[in-house]
C-alpha atoms as an extended CHARMM CRD file, in Angstrom:
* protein
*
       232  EXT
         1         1  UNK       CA            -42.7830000000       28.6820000000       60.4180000000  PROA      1               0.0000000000
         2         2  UNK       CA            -42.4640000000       25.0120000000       59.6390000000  PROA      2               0.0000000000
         3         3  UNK       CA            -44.8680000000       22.2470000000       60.4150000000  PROA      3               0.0000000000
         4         4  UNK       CA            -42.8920000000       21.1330000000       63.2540000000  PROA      4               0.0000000000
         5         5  UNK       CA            -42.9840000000       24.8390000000       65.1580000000  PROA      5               0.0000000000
         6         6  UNK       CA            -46.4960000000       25.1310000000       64.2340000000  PROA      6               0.0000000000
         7         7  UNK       CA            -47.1120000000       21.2350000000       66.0920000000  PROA      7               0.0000000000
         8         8  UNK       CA            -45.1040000000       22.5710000000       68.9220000000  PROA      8               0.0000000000
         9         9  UNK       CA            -46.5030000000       25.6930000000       69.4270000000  PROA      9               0.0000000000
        10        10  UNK       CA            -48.9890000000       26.7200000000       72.2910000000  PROA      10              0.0000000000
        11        11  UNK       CA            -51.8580000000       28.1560000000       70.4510000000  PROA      11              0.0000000000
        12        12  UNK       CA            -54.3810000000       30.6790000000       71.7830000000  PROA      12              0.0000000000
        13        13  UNK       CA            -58.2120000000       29.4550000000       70.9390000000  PROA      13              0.0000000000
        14        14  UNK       CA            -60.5840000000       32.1620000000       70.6560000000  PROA      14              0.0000000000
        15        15  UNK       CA            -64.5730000000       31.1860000000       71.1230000000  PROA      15              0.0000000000
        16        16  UNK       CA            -67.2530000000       33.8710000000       70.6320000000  PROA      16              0.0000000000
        17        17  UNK       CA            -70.6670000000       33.4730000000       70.5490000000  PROA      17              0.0000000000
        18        18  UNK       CA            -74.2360000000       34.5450000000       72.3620000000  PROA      18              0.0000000000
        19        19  UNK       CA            -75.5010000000       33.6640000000       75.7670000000  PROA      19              0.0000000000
        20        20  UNK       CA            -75.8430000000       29.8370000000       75.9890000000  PROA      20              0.0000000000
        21        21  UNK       CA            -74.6470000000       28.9990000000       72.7280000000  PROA      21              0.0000000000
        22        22  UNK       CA            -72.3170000000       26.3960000000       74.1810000000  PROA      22              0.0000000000
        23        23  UNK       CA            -69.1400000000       27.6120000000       74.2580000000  PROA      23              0.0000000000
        24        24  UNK       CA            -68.1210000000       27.8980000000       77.9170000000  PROA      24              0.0000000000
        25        25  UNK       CA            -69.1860000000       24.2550000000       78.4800000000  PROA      25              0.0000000000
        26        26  UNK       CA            -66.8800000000       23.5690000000       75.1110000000  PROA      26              0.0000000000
        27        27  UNK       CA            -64.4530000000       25.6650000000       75.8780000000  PROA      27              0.0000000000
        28        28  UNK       CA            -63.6830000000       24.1690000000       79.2620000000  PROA      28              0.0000000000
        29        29  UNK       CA            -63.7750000000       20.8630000000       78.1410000000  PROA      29              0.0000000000
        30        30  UNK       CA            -61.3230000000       21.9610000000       75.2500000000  PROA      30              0.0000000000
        31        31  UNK       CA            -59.0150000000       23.0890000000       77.2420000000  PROA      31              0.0000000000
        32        32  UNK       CA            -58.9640000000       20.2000000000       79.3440000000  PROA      32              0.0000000000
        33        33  UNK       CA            -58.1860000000       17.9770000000       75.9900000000  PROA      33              0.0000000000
        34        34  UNK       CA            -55.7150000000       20.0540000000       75.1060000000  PROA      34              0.0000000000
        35        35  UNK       CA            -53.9740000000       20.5230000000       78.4980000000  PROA      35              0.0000000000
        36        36  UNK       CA            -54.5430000000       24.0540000000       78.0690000000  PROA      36              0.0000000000
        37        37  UNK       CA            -55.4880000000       26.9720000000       80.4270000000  PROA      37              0.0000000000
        38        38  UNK       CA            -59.6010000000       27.6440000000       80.3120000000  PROA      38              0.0000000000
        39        39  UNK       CA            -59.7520000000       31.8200000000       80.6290000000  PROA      39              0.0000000000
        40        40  UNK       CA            -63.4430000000       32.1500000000       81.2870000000  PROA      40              0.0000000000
        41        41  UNK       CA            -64.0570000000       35.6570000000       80.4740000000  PROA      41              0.0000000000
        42        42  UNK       CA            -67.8270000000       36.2280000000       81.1390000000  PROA      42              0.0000000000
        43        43  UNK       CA            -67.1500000000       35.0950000000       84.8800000000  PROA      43              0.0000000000
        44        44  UNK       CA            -64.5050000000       38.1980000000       84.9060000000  PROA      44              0.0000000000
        45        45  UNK       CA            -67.1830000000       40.2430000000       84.2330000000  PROA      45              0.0000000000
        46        46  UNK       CA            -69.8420000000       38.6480000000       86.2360000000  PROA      46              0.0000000000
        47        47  UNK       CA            -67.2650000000       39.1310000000       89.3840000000  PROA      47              0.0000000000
        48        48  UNK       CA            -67.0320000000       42.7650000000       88.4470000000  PROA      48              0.0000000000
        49        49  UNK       CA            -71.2590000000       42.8770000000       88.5590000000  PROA      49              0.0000000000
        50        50  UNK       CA            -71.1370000000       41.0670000000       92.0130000000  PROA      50              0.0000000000
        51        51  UNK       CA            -68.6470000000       43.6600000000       93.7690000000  PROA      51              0.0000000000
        52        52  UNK       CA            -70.9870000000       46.7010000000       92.6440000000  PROA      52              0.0000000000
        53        53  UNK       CA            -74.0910000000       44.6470000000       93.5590000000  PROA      53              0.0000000000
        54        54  UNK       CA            -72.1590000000       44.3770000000       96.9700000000  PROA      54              0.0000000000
        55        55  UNK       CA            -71.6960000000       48.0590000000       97.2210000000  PROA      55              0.0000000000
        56        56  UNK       CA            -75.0170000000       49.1790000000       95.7570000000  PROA      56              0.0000000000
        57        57  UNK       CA            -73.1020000000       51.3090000000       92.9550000000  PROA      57              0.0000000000
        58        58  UNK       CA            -75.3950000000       52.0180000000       89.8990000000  PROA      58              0.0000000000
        59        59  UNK       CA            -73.3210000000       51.5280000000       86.8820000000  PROA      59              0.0000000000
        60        60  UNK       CA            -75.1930000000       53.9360000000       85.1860000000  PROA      60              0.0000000000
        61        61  UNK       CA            -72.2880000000       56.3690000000       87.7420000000  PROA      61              0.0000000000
        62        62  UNK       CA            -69.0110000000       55.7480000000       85.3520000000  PROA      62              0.0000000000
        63        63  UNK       CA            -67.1950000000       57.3820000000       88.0240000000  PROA      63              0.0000000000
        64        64  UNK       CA            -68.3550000000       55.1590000000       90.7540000000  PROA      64              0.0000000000
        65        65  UNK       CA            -67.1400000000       52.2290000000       88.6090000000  PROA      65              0.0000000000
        66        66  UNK       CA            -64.1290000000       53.5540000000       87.8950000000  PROA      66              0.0000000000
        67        67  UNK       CA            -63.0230000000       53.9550000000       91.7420000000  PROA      67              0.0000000000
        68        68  UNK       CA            -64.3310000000       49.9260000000       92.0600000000  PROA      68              0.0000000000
        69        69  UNK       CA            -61.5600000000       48.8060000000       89.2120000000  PROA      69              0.0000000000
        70        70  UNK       CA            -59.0130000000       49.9410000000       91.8140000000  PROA      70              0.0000000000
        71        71  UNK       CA            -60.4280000000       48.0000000000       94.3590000000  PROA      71              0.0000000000
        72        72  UNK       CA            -61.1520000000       44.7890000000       93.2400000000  PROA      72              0.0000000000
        73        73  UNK       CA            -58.6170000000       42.0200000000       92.0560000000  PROA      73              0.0000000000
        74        74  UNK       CA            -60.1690000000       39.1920000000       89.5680000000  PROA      74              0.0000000000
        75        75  UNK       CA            -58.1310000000       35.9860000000       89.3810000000  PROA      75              0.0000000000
        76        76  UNK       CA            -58.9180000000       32.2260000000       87.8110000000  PROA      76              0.0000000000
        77        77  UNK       CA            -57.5750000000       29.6090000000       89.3790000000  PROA      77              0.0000000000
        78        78  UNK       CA            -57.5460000000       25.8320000000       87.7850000000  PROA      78              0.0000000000
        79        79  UNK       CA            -59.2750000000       23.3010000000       90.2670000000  PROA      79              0.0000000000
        80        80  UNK       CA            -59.9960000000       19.5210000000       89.8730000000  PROA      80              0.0000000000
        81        81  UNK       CA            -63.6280000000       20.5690000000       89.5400000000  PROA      81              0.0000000000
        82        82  UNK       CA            -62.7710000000       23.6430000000       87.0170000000  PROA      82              0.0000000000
        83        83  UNK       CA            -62.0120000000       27.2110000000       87.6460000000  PROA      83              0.0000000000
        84        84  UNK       CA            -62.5060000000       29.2680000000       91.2430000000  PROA      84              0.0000000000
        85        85  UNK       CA            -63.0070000000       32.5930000000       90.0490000000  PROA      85              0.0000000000
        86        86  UNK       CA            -61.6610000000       34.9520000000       92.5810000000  PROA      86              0.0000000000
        87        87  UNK       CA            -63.1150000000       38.3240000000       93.9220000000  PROA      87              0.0000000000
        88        88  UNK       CA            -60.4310000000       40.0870000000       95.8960000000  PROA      88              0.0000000000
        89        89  UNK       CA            -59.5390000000       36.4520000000       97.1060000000  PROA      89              0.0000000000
        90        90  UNK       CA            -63.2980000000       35.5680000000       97.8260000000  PROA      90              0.0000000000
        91        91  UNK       CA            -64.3040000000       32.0550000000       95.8760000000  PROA      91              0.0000000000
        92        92  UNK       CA            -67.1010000000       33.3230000000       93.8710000000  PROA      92              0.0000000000
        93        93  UNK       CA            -67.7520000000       30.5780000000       91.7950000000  PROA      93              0.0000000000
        94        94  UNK       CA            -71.2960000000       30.0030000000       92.8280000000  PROA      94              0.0000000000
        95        95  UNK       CA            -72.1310000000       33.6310000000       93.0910000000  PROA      95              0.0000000000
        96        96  UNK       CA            -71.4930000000       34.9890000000       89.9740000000  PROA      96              0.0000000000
        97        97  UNK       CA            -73.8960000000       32.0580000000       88.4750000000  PROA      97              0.0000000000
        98        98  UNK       CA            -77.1630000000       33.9560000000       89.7050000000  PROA      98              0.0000000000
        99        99  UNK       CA            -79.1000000000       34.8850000000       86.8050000000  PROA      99              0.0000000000
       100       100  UNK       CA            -79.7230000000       38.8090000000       88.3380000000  PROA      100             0.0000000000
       101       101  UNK       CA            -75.7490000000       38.9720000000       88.2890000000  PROA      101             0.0000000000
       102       102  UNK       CA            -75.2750000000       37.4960000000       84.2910000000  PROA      102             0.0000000000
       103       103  UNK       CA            -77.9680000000       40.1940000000       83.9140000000  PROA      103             0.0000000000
       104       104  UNK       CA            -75.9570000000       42.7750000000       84.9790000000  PROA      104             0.0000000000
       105       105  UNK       CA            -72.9480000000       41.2650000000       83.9890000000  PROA      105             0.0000000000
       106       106  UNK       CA            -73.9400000000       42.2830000000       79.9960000000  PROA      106             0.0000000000
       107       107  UNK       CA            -74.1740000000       46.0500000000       80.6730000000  PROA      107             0.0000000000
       108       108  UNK       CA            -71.1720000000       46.6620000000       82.6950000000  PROA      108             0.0000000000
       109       109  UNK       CA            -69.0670000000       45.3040000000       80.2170000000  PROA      109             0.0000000000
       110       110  UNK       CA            -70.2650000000       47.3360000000       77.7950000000  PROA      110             0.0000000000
       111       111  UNK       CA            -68.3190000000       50.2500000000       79.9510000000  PROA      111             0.0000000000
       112       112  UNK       CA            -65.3250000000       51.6010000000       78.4700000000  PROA      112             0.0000000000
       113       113  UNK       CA            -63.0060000000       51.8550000000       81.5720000000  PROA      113             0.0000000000
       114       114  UNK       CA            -64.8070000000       47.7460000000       82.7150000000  PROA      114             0.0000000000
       115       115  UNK       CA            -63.4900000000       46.1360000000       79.5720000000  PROA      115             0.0000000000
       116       116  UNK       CA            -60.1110000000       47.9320000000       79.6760000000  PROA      116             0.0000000000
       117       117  UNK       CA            -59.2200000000       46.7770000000       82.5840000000  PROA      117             0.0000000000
       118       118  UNK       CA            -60.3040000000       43.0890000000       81.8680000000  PROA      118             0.0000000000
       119       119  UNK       CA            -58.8630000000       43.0350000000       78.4600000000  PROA      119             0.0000000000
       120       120  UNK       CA            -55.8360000000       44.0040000000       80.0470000000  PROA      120             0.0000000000
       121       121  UNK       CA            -55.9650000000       41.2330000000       82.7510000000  PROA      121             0.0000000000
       122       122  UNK       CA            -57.0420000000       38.5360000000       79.9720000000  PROA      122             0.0000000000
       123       123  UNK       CA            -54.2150000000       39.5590000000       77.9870000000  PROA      123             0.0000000000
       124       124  UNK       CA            -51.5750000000       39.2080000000       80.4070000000  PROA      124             0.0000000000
       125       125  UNK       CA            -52.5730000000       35.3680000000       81.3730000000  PROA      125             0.0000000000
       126       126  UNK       CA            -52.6980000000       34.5200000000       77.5770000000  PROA      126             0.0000000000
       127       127  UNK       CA            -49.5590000000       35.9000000000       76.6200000000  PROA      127             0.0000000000
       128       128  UNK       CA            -47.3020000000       32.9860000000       76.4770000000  PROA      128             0.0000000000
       129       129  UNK       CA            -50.4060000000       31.0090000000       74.9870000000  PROA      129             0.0000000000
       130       130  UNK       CA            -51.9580000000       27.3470000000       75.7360000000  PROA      130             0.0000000000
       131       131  UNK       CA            -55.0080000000       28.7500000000       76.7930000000  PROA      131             0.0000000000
       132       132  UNK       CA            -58.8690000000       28.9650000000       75.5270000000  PROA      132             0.0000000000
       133       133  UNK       CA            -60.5400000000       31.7130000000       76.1570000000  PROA      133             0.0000000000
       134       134  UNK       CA            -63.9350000000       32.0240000000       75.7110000000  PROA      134             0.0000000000
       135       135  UNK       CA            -66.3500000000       35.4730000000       75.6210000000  PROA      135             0.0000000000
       136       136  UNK       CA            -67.8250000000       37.8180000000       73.3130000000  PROA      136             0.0000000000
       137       137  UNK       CA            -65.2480000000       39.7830000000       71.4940000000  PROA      137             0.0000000000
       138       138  UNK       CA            -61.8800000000       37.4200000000       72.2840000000  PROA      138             0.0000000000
       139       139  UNK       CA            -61.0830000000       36.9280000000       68.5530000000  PROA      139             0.0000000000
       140       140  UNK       CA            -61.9660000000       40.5300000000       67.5300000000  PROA      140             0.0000000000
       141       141  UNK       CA            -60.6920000000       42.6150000000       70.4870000000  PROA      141             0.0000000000
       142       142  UNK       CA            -58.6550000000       40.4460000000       73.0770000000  PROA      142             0.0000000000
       143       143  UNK       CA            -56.5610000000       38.3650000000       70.8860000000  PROA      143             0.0000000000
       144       144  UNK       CA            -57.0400000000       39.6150000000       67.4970000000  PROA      144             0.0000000000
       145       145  UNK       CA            -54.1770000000       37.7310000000       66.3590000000  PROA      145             0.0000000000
       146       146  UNK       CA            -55.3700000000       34.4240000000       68.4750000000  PROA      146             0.0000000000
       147       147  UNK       CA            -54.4220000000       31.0530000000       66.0360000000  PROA      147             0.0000000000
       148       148  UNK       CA            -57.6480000000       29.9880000000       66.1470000000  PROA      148             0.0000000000
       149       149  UNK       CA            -60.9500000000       31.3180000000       66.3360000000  PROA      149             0.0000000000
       150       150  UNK       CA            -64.3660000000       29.9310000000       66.6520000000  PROA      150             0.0000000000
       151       151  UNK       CA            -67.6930000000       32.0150000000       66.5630000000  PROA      151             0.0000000000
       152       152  UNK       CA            -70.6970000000       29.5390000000       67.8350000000  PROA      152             0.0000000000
       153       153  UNK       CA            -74.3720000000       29.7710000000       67.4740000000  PROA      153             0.0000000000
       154       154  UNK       CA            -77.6640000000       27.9110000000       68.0970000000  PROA      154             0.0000000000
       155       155  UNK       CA            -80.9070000000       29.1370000000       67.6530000000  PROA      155             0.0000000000
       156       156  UNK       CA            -82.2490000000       31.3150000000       70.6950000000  PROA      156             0.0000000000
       157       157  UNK       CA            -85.0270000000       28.5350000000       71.7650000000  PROA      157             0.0000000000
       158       158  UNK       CA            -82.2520000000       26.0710000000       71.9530000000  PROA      158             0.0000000000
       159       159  UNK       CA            -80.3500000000       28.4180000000       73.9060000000  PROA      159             0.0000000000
       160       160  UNK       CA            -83.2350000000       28.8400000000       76.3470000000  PROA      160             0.0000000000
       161       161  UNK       CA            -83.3260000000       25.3180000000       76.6900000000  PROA      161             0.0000000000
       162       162  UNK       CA            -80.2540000000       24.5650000000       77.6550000000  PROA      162             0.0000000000
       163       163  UNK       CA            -80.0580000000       28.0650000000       80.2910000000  PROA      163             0.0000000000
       164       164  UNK       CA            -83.1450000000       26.7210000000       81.5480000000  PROA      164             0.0000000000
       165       165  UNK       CA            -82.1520000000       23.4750000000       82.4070000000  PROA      165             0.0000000000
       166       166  UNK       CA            -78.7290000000       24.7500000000       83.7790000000  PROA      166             0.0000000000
       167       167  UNK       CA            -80.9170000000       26.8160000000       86.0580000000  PROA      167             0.0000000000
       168       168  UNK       CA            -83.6400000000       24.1740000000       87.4440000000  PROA      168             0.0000000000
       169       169  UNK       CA            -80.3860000000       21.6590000000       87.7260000000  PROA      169             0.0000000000
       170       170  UNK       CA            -78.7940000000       24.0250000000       90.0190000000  PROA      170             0.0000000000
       171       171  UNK       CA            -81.8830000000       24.7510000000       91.8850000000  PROA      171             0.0000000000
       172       172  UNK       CA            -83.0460000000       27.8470000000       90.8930000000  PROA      172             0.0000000000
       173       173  UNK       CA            -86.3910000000       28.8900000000       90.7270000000  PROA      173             0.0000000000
       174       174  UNK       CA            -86.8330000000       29.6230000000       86.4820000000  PROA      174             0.0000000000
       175       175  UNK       CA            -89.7120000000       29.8920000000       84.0230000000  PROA      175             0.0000000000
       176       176  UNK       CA            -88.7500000000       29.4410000000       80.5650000000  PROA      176             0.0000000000
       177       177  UNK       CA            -90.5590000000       32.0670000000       78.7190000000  PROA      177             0.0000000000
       178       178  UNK       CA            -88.3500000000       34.5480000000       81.1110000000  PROA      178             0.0000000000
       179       179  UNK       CA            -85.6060000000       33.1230000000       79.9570000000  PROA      179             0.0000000000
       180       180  UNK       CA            -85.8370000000       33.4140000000       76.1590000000  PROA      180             0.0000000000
       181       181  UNK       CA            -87.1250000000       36.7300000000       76.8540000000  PROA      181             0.0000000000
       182       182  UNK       CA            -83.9210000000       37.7590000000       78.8160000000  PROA      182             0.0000000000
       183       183  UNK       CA            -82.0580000000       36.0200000000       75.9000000000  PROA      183             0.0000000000
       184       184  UNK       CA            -83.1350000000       38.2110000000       73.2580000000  PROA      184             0.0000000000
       185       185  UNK       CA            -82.5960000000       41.2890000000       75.2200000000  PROA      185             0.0000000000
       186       186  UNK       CA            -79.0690000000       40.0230000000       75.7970000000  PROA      186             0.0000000000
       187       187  UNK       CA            -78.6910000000       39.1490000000       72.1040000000  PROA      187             0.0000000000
       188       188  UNK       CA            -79.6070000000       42.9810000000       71.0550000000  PROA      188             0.0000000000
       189       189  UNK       CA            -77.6660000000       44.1650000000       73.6330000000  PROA      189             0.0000000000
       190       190  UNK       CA            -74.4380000000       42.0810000000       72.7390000000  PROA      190             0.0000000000
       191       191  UNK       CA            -74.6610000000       43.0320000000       69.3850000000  PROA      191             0.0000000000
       192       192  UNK       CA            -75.6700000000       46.9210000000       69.5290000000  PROA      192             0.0000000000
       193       193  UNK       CA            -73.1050000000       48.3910000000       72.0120000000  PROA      193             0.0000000000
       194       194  UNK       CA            -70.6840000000       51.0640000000       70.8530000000  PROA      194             0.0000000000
       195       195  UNK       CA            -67.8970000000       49.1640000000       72.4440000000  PROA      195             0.0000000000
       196       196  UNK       CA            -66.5940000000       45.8450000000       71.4940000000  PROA      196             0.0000000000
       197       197  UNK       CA            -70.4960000000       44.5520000000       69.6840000000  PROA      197             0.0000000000
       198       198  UNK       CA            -70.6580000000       40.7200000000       69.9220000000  PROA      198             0.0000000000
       199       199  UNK       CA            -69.7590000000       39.8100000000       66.0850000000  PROA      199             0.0000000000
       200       200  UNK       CA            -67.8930000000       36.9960000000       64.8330000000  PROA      200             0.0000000000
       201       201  UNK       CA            -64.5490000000       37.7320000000       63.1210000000  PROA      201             0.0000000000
       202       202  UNK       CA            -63.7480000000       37.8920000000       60.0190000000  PROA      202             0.0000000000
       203       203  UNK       CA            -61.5560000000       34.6840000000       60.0290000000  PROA      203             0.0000000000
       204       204  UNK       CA            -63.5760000000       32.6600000000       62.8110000000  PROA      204             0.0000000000
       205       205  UNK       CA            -64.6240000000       29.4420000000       61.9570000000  PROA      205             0.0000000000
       206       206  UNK       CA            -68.7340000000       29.6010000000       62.2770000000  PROA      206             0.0000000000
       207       207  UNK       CA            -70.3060000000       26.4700000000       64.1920000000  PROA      207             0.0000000000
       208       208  UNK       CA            -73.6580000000       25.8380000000       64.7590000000  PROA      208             0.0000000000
       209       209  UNK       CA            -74.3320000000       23.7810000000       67.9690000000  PROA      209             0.0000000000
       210       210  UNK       CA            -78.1430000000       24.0160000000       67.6640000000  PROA      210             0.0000000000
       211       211  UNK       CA            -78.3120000000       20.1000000000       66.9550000000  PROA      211             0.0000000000
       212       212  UNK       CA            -75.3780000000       19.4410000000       68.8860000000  PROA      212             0.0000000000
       213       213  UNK       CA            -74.1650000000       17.7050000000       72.1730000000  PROA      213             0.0000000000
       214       214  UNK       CA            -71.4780000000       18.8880000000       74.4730000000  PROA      214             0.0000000000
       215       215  UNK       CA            -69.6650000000       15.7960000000       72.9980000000  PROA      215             0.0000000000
       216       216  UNK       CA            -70.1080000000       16.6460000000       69.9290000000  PROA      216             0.0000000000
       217       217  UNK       CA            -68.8680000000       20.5150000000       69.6160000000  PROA      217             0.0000000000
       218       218  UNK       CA            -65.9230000000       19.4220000000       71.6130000000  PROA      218             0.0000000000
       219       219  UNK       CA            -65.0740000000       16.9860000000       68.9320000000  PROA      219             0.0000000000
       220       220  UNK       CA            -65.8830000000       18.9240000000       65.9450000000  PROA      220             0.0000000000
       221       221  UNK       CA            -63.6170000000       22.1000000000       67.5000000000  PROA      221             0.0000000000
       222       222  UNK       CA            -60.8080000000       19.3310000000       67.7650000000  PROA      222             0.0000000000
       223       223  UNK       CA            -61.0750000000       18.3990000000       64.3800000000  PROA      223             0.0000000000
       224       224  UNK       CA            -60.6490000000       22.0250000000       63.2410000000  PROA      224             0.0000000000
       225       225  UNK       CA            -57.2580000000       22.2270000000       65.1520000000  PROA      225             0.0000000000
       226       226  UNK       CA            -55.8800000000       19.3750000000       63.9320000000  PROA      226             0.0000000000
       227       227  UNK       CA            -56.7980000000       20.0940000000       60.1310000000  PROA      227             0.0000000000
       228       228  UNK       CA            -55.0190000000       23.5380000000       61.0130000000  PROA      228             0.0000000000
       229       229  UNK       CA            -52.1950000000       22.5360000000       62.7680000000  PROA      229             0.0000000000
       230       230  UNK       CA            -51.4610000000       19.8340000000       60.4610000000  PROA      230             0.0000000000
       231       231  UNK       CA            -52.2060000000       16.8960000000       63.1110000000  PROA      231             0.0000000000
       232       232  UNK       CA            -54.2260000000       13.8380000000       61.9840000000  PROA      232             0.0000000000
């Protein structure tokens, strides 16, 4: 492919990385740079939590969870002010934000028939590129072959900092210790699960956003692209 196609081409930018490491916040703000499509995979997930909250299934019952995957339709929609994630046509934007749900969120995930189905889904709006996706296993398991991939990480205190904050900003009652706490328990779990473990891949470019503003990963991510797309 010559340096023209490669210019022309609309990539597919892979970010993984732990809870709160920065990369949703940098990946939507990517996007936006780039003109591209922002595929927020944890809120896929987090959607999937809320409708077996709503029906008070365990997901410790696989078969339970399987008959919800029928049921429910996930979409993203682009909006001025971001992306409306969609439960079976149900804005659930706000919702899925609760920390009980992002709780939850982690372990069904880690569900066989959960991820199939959302890999599936993620695929399907990525497949004619210009998009960032953002998650836990995008450059290892969802777009393996994705032209870019980032893996970001920040210390877990700074992590609880910043989840913290996002919390009391949005008016939720938090206490930090809690958080770090849940953080680390998220971390193990991430990283331990038989299917798809949070790791980076073995061609990711590694960034550490522990010292970092939102400004700052954004324009370092940029910089990246450009050196491997050829732009200046």
């Amino acid at each position: 492919m010559d340096q023209q196609s490669i210019n022309m081409k609309r990539l597919i930018i892979a970010i993984d990385g732990p809870a709160a490491s920065g990369k949703s916040s940098t990946a939507r703000r990517l996007a936006e740079s780039l003109g591209y499509l922002y595929i927020d995979s944890g809120a896929m997930y987090r959607a999937c939590a809320l409708a077996a909250t709503r029906l008070g299934i365990n997901i410790a019952d696989h078969v339970s969870v399987a008959e919800l995957l029928k049921t429910i339709e996930v979409e993203l929609r682009q909006d001025v002010n971001g992306n409306k994630v969609l439960l079976n046509g149900e804005d659930v934007s706000q919702l899925i934000r609760e920390e009980s749900i992002s709780r939850l969120a982690s372990d069904i995930s880690a569900l066989g028939p959960v991820r199939a189905r959302m890999v599936e889904l993620q695929q399907k709006m990525g497949e004619e590129g210009g998009i960032v996706m953002d998650g836990r296993d995008i450059g290892t398991i969802v777009f393996p072959n994705a032209d870019i991939k980032f893996f970001m990480i920040a210390n877990v205190e700074e992590r609880a900092k910043r989840r913290f904050k996002e919390l009391v900003d949005k008016g939720l009652n938090a206490e930090y210790q809690e958080v770090i706490a849940d953080l680390r328990i998220r971390d193990e779990n991430d990283s331990s699960r038989a299917i798809a473990p949070l790791k980076p891949a073995a061609d990711s470019i590694l960034i550490d956003t522990s010292k970092m503003s939102l400004d700052e990963q954004v324009k370092i991510l940029n910089q990246h692209i450009r050196q491997r797309t050829g732009q200046k």
